[in-house]
C-alpha positions in Angstrom: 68.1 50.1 -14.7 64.9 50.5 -13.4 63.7 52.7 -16.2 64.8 49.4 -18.0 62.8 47.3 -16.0 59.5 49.4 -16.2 60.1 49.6 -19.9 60.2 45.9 -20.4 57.1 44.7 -17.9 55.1 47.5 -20.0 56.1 46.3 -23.2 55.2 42.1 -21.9 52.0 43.3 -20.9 51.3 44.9 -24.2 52.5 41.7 -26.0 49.9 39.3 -23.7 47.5 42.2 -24.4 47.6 41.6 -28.1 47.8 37.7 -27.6 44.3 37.6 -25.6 42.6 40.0 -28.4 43.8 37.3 -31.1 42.7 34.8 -28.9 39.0 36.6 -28.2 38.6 36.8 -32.1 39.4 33.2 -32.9 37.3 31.7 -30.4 34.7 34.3 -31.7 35.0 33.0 -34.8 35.1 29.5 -33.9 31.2 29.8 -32.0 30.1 31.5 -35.0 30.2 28.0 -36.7 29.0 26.3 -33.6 25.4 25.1 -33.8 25.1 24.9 -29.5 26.5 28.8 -29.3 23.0 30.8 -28.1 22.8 33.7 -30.0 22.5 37.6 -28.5 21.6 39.5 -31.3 19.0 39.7 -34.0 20.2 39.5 -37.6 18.3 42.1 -38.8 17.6 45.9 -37.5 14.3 45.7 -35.0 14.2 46.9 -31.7 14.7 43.9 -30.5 18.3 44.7 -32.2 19.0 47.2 -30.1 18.0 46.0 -26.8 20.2 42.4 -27.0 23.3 44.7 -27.4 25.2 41.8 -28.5 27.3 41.0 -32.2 25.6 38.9 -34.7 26.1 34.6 -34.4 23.3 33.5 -36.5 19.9 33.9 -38.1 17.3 33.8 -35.4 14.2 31.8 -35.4 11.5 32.8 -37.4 8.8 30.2 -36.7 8.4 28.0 -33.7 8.7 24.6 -34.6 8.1 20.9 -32.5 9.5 19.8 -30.9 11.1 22.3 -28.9 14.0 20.4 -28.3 15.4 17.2 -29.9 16.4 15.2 -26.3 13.7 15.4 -23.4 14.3 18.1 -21.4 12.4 18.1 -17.9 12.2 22.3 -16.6 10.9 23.4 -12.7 8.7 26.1 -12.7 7.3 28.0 -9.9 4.6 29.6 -9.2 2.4 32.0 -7.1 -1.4 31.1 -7.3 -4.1 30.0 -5.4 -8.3 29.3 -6.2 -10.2 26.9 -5.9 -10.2 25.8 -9.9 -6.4 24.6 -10.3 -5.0 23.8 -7.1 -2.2 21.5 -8.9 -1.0 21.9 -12.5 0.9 19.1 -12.4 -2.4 16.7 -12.3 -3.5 18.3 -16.0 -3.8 16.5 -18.8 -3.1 19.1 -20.9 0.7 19.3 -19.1 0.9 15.5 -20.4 -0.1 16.4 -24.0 1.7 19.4 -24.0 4.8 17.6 -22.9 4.2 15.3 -26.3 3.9 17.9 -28.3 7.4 19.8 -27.6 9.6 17.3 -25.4 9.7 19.5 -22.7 8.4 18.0 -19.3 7.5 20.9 -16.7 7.3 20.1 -13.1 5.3 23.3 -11.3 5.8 24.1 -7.9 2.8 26.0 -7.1 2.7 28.8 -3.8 -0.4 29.9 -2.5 -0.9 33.8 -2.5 -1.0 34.9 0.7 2.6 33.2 1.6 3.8 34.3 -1.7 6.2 36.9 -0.6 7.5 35.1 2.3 8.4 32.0 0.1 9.7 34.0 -2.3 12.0 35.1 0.3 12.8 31.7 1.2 13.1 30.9 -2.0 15.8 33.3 -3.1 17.8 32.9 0.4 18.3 29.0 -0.6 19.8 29.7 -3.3 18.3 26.1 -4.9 16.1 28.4 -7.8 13.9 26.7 -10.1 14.4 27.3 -13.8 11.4 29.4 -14.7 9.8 31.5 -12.0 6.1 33.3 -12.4 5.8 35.8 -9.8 3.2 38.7 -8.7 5.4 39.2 -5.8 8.6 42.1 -7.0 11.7 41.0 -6.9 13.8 43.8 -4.2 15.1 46.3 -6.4 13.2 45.4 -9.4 14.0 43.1 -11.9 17.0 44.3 -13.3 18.6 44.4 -10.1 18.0 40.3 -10.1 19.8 40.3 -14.0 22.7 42.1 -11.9 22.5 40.0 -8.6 22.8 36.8 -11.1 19.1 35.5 -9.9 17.1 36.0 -13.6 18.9 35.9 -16.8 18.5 38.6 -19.8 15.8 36.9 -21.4 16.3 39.9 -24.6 19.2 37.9 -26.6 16.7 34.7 -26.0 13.3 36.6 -27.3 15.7 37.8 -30.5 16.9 34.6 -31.3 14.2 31.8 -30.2 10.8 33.4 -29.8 9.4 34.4 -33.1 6.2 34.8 -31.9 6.2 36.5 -28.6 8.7 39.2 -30.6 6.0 39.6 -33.3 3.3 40.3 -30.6 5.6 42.9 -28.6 7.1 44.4 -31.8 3.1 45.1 -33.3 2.4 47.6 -29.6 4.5 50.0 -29.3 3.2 50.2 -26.1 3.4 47.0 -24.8 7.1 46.7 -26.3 8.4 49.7 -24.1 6.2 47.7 -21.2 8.1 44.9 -21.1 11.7 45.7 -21.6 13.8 48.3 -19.3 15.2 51.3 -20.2 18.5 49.7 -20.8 17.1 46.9 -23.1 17.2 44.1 -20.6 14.2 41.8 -20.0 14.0 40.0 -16.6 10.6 38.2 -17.6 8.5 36.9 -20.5 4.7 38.4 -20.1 1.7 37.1 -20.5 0.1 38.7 -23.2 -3.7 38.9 -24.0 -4.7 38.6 -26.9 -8.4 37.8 -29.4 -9.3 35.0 -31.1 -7.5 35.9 -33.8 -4.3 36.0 -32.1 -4.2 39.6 -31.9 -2.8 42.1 -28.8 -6.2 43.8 -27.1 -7.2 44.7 -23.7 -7.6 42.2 -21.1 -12.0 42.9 -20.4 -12.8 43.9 -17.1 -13.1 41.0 -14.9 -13.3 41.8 -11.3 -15.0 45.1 -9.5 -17.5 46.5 -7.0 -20.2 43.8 -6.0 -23.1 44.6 -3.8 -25.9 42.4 -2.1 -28.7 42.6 -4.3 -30.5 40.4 -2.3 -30.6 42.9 0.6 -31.7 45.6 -1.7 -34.5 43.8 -3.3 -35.6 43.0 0.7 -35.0 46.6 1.5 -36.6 47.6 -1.8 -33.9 50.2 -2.3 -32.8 51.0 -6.0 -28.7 50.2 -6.5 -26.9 53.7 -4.9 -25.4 56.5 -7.3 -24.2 59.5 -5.6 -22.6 59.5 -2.3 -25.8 60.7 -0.5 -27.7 57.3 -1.9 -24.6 55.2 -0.6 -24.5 56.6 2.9 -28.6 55.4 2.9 -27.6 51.7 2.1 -25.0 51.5 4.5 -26.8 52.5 7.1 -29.9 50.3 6.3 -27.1 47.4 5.8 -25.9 48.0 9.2 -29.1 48.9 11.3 -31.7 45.9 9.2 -29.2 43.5 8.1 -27.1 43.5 10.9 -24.2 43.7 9.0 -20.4 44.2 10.8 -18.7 45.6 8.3 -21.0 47.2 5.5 -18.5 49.0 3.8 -15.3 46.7 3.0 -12.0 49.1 3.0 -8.2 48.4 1.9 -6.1 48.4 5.0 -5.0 52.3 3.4 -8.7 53.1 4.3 -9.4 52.8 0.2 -11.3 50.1 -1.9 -9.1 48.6 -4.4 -9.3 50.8 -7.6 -10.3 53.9 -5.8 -13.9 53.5 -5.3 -15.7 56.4 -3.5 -12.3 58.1 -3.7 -12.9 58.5 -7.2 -15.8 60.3 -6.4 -13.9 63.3 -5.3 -11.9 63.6 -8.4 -8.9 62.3 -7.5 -6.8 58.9 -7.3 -4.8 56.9 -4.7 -1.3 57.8 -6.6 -0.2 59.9 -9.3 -2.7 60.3 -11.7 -3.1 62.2 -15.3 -5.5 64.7 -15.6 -5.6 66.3 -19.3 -2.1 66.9 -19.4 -1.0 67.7 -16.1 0.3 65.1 -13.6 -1.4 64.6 -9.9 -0.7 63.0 -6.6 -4.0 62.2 -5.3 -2.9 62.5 -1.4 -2.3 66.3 -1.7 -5.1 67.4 -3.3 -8.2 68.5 -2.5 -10.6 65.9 -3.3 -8.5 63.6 -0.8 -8.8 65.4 2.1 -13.0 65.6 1.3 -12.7 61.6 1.2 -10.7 61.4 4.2 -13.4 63.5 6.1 -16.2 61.1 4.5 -14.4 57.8 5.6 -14.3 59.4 9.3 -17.8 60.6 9.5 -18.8 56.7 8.3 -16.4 55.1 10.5 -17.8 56.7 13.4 -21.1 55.8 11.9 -20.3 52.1 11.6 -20.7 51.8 7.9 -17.4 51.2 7.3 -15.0 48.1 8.1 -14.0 48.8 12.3 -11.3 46.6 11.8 -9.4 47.4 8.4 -6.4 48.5 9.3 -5.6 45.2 10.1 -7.8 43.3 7.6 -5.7 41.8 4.3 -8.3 43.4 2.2 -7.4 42.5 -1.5 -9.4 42.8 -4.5 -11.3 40.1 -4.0 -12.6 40.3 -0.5 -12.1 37.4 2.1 -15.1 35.0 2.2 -15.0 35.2 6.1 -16.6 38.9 5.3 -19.1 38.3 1.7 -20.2 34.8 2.8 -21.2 35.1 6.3 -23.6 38.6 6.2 -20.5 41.1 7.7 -20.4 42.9 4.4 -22.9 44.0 1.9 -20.4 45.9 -0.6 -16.8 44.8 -1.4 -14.7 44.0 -4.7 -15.1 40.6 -5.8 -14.4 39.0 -9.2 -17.3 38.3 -11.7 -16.7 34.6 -11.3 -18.2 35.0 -7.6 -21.7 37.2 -8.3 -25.1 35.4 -8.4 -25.2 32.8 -5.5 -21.5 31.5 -6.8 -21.0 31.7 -2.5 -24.0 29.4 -1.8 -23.5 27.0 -4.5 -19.6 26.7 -3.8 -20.8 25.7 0.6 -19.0 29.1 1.4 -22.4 30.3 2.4 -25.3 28.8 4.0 -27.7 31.9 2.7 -29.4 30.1 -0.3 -30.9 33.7 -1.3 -27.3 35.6 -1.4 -27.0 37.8 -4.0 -23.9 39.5 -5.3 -23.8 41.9 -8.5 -21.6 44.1 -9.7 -22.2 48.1 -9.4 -20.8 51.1 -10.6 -18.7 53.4 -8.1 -20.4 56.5 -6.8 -20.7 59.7 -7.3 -21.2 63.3 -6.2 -23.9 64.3 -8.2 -26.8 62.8 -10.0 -25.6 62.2 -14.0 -22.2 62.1 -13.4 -19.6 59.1 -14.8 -17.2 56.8 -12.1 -14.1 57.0 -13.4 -13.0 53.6 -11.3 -12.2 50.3 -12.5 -9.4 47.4 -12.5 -6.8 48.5 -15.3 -7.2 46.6 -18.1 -3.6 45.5 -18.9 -2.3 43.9 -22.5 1.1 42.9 -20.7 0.0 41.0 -17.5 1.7 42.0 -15.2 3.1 38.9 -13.9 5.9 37.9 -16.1 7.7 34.6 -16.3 11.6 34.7 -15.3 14.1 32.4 -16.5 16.8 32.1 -13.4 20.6 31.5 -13.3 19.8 27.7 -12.6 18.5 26.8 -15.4 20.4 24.5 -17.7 18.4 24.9 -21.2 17.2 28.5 -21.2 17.4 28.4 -25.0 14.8 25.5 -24.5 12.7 27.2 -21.8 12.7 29.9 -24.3 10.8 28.2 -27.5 8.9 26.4 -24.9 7.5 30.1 -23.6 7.1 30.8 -27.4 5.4 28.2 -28.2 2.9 29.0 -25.6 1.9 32.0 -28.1 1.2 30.1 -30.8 -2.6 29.8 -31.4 -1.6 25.8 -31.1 -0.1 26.3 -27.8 -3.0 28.4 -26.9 -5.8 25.9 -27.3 -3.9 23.1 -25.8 -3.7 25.4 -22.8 -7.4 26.5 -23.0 -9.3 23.1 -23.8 -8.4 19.4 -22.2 -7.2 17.4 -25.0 -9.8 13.6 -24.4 -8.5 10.8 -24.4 -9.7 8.7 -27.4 -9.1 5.2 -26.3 -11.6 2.8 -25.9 -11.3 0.0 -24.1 -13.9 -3.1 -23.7 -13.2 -4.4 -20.2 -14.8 -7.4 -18.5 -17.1 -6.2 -15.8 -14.4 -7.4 -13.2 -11.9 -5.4 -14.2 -13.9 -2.1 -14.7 -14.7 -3.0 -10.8 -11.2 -3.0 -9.9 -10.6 -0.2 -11.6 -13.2 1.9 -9.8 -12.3 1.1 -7.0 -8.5 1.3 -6.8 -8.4 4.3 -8.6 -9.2 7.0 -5.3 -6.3 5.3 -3.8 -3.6 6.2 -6.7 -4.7 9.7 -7.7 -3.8 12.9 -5.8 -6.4 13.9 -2.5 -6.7 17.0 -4.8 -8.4 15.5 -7.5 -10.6 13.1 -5.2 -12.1 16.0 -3.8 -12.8 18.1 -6.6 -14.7 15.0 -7.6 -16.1 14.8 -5.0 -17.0 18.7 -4.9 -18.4 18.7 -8.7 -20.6 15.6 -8.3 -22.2 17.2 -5.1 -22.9 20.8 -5.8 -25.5 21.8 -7.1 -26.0 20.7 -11.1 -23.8 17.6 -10.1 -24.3 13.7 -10.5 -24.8 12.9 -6.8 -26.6 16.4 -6.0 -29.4 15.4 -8.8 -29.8 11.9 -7.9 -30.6 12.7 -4.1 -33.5 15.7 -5.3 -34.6 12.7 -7.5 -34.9 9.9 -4.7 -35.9 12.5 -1.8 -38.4 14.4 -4.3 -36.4 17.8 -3.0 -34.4 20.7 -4.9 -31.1 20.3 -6.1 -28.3 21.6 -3.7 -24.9 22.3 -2.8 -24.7 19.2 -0.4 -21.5 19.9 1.0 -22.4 23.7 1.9 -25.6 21.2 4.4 -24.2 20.5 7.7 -26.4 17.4 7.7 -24.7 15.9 4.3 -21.5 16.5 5.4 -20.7 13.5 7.0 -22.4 10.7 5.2 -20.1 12.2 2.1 -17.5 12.3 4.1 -17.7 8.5 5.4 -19.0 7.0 2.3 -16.0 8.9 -0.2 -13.5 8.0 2.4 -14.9 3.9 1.9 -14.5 4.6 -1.6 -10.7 5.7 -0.9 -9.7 3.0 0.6 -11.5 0.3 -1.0 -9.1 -0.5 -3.8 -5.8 -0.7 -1.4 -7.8 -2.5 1.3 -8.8 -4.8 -1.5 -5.0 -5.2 -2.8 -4.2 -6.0 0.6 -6.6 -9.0 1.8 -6.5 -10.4 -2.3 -2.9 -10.9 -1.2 -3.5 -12.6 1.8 -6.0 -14.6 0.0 -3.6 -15.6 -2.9 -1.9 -17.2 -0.3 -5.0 -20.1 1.6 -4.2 -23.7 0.6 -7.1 -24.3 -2.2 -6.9 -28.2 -0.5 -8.8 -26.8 2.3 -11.7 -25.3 0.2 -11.9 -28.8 -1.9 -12.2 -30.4 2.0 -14.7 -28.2 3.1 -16.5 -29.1 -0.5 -16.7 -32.8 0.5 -17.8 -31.9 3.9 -20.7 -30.5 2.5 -19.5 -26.9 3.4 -21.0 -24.3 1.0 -19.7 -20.9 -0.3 -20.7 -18.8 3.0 -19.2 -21.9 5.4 -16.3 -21.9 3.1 -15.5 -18.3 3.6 -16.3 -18.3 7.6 -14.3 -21.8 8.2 -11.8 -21.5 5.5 -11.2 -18.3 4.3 -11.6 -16.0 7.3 -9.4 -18.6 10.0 -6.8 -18.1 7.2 -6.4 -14.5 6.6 -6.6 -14.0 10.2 -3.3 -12.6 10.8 -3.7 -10.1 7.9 -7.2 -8.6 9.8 -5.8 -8.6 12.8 -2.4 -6.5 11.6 -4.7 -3.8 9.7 -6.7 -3.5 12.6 -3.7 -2.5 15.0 -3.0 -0.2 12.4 -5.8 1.7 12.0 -6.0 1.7 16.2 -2.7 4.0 16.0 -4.9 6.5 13.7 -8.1 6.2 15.3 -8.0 9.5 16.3 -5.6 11.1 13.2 -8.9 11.5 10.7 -7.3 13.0 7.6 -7.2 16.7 7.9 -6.4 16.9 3.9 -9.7 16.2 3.1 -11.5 17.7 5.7 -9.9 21.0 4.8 -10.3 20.7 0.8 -14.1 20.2 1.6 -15.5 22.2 4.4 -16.4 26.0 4.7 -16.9 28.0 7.3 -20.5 27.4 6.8 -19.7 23.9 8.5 -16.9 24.3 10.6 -19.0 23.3 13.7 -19.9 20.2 11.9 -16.7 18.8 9.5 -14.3 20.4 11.9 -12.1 17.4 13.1 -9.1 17.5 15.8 -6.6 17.9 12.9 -8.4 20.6 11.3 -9.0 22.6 14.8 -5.2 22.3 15.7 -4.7 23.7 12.6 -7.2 26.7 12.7 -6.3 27.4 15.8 -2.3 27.7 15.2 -2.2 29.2 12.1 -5.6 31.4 11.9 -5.8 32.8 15.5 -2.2 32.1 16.7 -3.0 30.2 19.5 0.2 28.1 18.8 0.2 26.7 23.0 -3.8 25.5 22.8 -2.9 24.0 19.2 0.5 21.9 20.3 -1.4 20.7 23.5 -4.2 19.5 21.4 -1.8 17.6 18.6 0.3 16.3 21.9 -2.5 14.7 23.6 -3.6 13.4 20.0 -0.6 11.5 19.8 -0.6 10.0 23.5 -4.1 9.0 22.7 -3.1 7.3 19.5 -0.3 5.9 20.9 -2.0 4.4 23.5 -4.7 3.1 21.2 -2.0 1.2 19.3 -0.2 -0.7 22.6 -3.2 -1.5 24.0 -4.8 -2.9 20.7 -1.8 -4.5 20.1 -1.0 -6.0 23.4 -5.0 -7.2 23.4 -4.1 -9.0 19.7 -1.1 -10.8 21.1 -2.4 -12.1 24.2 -6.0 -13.3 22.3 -4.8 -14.1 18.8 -0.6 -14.2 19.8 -0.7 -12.3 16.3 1.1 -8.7 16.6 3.4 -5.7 15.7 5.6 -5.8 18.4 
């Protein structure tokens, strides 16, 4: 019996065995026809093929065509980055034309770099992902680990199938296609990819290295250093005429980014190739030589005292190149010349920075240090779990490698409207615009027109007979911009505000005053003002309660350390002092008795209001 009974539960597993493979092959079948079905495979052999390991559903995409998709489609996308150039991406108008152009709205989330990592931690813990995610910081375990932990998706089925373009620029390196796939085909990330004006895969140029105060040489009248021997000379006149802290900026590993001076020696940081045998820099030779050199300078001075703690990137902290510390760092080409002074980092109108080879150890001989110049950037975009429409986020990468895509990204599309507005209205709309566009934008404005080259910068060397210069990097400007852009701000919602009031005076009284003989200045100090009263008298209790709260926003979008003793506000100092020297007691005392101050600005003006105008809040 039981031999029975095993014999016929084997045989009804077999049967449903059977039924499910039918069933598998008809609803194969079935999404074969279906236009919505995403496809995993390529149609043809490529190595794209291969890598997608799926069965064939349909032809894939061999041109990237607009609109991306045929309903609007809105897509988050977050981001790591942080300078001074694009602080939000969501304010472009090149995000608005773009969104014309393929349907697809993108809202960015952008995260500063130096809290990156810990709000990508944050990020992934909350388990509320964004649909596209471009990160410099790893993911732990590596990419494919996030495929398997269900965070990214396998972006190869989607490149095969609905990214013509970004396969024909991977497919045409052989390189750069084994750079951005993993060994087992998957990829967890789309990658930027530079390329020519002709739309062709090349080296990304070298754009950031070793800089060095040219000014100080020229004062020194030292040539720029080669070999080791000329370097230790600079240093030590950086430190013993220039005064400077940290003459020598080092890597918290006790290396300059890119293996400056170590490079000197022969060797690298990590595993290197040399000919056609593999190194590890830390065991050879030449490392321990570098090693000795670093201690001999350190006791010396002429090297950062303080980098083991230091967040020394490639591009060195201002704190450091702005202020005199350092004379030689790694800075991006963007910041050479007097970029420091002209940007109110610095207050030294002769700084100087230029680039310079690394050194040497003997007269004649080549630096082999630089920044690797990459093809594949190495900071891919990741479509996550979350997202809805990855077939959509998919041509909308692609179409990001189209040459089309690529100017609408590099160039501001204008506007070409013209409108002919009454004077009145051109008014208005100066002056309510501060109020409805982001803080951001006001104070690049405001930063632009003021530098040096800009509108307001020119027109004060013009009326004062002076040079043109960075007015916000001058302690004395600092304030009157500050004052007279913060009018401008809240002109047009001020405005709104009292026209309101105003809409509402009885216009029999202005026809009395009139035939009383009252002209248009009696009118508005017996009429006008009398009448609005309450209105004055409510903004005013309003702005007693932030008397003391001046906008830190602003204050911190504008100033530099070259002016902290003169822009710093309470705000700003509450926040320096938490978040920059961890004085978190001294900063939460400070905010408290801010409050109580404010607070008891706001009773006492309003209790003053009611009992002389019986007009208040509470």
């Amino acid at each position: 019996m039981k031999k029975r009974f095993l014999l016929k539960v084997c045989c009804g597993i077999l049967a449903l065995a059977m039924l499910a493979g039918c069933g598998n092959s008809s609803s194969s079948s079935s999404g074969q026809s279906s236009s919505s079905t995403v496809s995993t495979s390529s149609a043809e052999s490529t190595p794209e093929s291969s890598e997608t390991n799926g069965t064939e559903e349909k032809l894939p995409l061999t041109e990237q065509t607009l609109p991306v998709s045929d309903e609007k489609v809105t897509l988050s996308y977050w981001r790591v980055w942080s300078n001074d150039y694009t602080p939000d991406f969501n304010e472009y108008q090149v995000n608005k034309e773009m969104e014309e152009l393929t349907n697809v709205k993108i809202e960015f989330t952008t995260v500063a770099s130096s809290i990156g990592k810990e709000k990508f931690g944050i990020l992934l813990a909350s388990q509320d992902l964004p649909d596209m995610i471009e990160n410099n910081v790893a993911y732990p375990g590596g990419g494919e680990k996030a495929i398997s932990d269900g965070i990214y998706i396998d972006m190869a089925p989607y490149v095969a199938d609905y990214m013509p373009t970004y396969r024909a620029l991977r497919e045409s390196d052989e390189t750069v296609r084994k750079m951005t796939v993993s060994d087992t085909g998957k990829m967890w990330g789309i990658y930027p990819l530079f390329c020519n004006n002709d739309m062709e895969l090349c080296a990304e140029p070298s754009w950031i290295g070793m800089v060095i105060r040219q000014d100080w040489l020229d004062g020194l009248k030292l040539e720029q250093p080669h070999t080791i021997d000329q370097w230790h000379t600079v240093l030590t006149a950086f430190k013993e005429q220039k005064g400077a802290e940290a003459p020598l900026l080092l890597s918290k590993t006790g290396i300059m980014p890119y293996d400056y001076f170590l490079s000197a020696f022969g060797v690298k940081s990590e595993f290197y190739r040399d000919g056609s045998t593999v190194k590890y820099g830390p065991i050879e030779e030449g490392y321990r030589q570098y090693l000795e050199l670093m201690a001999q300078w350190y006791e010396e001075g002429l090297v950062d005292q303080n980098f083991i703690s230091n967040e020394i990137t490639s591009n060195a902290p201002k704190d450091y190149i702005a202020t005199g510390k350092s004379g030689v760092a790694t800075y991006s080409w963007a910041g050479t010349g007097n970029y420091l002074y002209e940007t109110g980092s610095s207050t030294d109108a002769n700084i100087n920075w230029q680039p310079i080879t690394g050194p040497v150890l003997k007269e004649g001989e080549v630096c082999q240090a630089r920044n690797i110049s990459y093809i594949a950037i190495q900071t891919p975009v990741s479509v996550t779990s979350s997202c809805e429409y990855p077939e959509v986020a998919a041509k909308w990468l692609d179409y990001q490698y189209t040459k089309d895509g690529f100017i609408a990204n590099s160039f501001a599309l204008l506007l070409n409207e013209v409108h002919n507005r009454a004077f009145r209205r051109s008014i208005q709309t100066i002056s309510y615009m501060p109020y409805f566009v982001s803080m951001v934008v006001m104070c690049g404005i405001i930063v632009d027109f003021t530098q040096s080259g800009g509108l307001i910068s020119d027109a004060v060397a013009f009326l004062t007979g002076g040079k043109a210069q960075n007015l916000l990097g001058n302690k004395d400007y600092f304030r009157t911009i500050y004052t007279v852009s913060s009018i401008w701000q809240g002109l047009g919602y001020g405005s709104i505000i009292y026209l309101a009031a105003l809409s509402g005076v009885n216009q029999d009284l202005y026809e009395a005053a009139k035939i009383d003989g009252a002209g248009r200045w009696k009118q508005t100090i017996h009429v006008t003002l009398p009448s609005i009263s309450s209105t004055i008298v409510i903004m005013f209790i309003m702005k007693m309660g932030t008397m003391l709260s001046v906008g830190s926003e602003k204050v911190l979008l504008l100033y530099s350390p070259a002016i902290y003793q003169t822009a710093d506000v309470i705000s700003t100092y509450v926040y320096r002092n938490g978040f920059e020297t961890y004085d978190y007691g001294f900063s939460t005392a400070v905010g408290l008795f801010n409050s109580v101050v404010n607070t008891v600005f706001l009773v006492s003006a309003n209790f003053l209001c009611k009992k002389y105008t019986e007009t208040s809040l509470f």
